[in-house]
N, C-alpha and C positions, 0 to 999 in steps of 0.2 A: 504494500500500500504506500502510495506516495503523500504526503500534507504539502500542501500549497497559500499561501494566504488567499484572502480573499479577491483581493486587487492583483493578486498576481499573474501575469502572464502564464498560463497553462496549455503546453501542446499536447492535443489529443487526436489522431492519427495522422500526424505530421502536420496538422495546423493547432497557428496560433493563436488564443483567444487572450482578449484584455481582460481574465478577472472572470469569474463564476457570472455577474451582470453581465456580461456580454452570452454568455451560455444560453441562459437563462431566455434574454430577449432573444437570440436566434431558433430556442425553442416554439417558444409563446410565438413568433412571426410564422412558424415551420417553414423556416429561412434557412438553406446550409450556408455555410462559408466554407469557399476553397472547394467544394462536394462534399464534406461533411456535413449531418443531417445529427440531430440534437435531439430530445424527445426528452418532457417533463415531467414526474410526475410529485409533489408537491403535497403539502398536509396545511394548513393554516396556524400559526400557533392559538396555544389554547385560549380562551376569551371567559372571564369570570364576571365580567359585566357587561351595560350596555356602553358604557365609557371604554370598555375594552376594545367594544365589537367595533367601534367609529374610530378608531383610531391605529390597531393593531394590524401592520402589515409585513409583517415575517413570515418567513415559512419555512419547514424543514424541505427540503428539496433532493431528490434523487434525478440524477441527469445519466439518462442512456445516449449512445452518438452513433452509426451506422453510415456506409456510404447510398444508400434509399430511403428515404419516406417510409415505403414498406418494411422494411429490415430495422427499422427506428419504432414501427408501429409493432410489429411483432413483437420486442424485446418489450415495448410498454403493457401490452398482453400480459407477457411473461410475468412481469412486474406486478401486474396488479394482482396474481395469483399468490404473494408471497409473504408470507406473514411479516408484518414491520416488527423494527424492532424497538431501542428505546429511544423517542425523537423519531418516530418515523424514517427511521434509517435501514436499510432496506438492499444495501450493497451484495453483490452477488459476482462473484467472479468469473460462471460463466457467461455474463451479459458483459465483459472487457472488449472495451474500456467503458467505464461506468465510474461517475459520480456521484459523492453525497456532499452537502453541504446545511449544518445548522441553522445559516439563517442572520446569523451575528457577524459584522466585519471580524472579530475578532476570532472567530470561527473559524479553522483550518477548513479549506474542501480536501477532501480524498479520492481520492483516484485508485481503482484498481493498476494491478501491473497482469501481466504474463504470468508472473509467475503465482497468481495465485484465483489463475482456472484448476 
């Protein structure tokens, strides 16, 4: 598993993104860069009021990447069959390369590797 800051520059198969926000938006657009295809699937954090609920925009987020649309859609399939864990974390090594991220700038994302299909 690799940790990345949040802002940080993260290549994911052979392209560069600026920062998990940039993921993110190329997900939500299902917009590739370079022909990499992005694919989100995302939790809300949790809301204890209604001051929570107007205001609280964080999210746990698991980001799958595929060189198709379909092969991004499939892997989100895949995904939503998979028990979360704690944070809605959700990482699976063999959907590599695949993303999680907490939510928090100060929140490492993670990256699967190779080596732990």
């Amino acid at each position: 598993m690799k940790r990345f800051k949040s802002n940080e520059t993260i290549v994911v198969m052979g392209v560069s993104f600026n920062g998990v926000k940039e993921m993110i938006e190329h997900a939500r657009k299902r917009m590739p860069k370079h022909g990499v295809f992005v694919g989100e699937d995302s939790e809300r954090y949790p809301c204890f009021d209604s001051s929570d609920s107007l205001y609280e925009n964080r999210y746990f987020t698991n980001l799958v990447f595929g060189k198709s649309q379909e092969e991004v859609d499939e892997k989100l399939h895949i995904l939503a069959q998979v028990t979360r864990y704690a944070n809605y974390n959700k990482l699976r090594g063999e959907l590599h390369p695949m993303a999680y991220w907490e939510g928090e700038t100060y929140h490492d994302v993670l990256l699967t590797e190779m080596s732990d299909e």
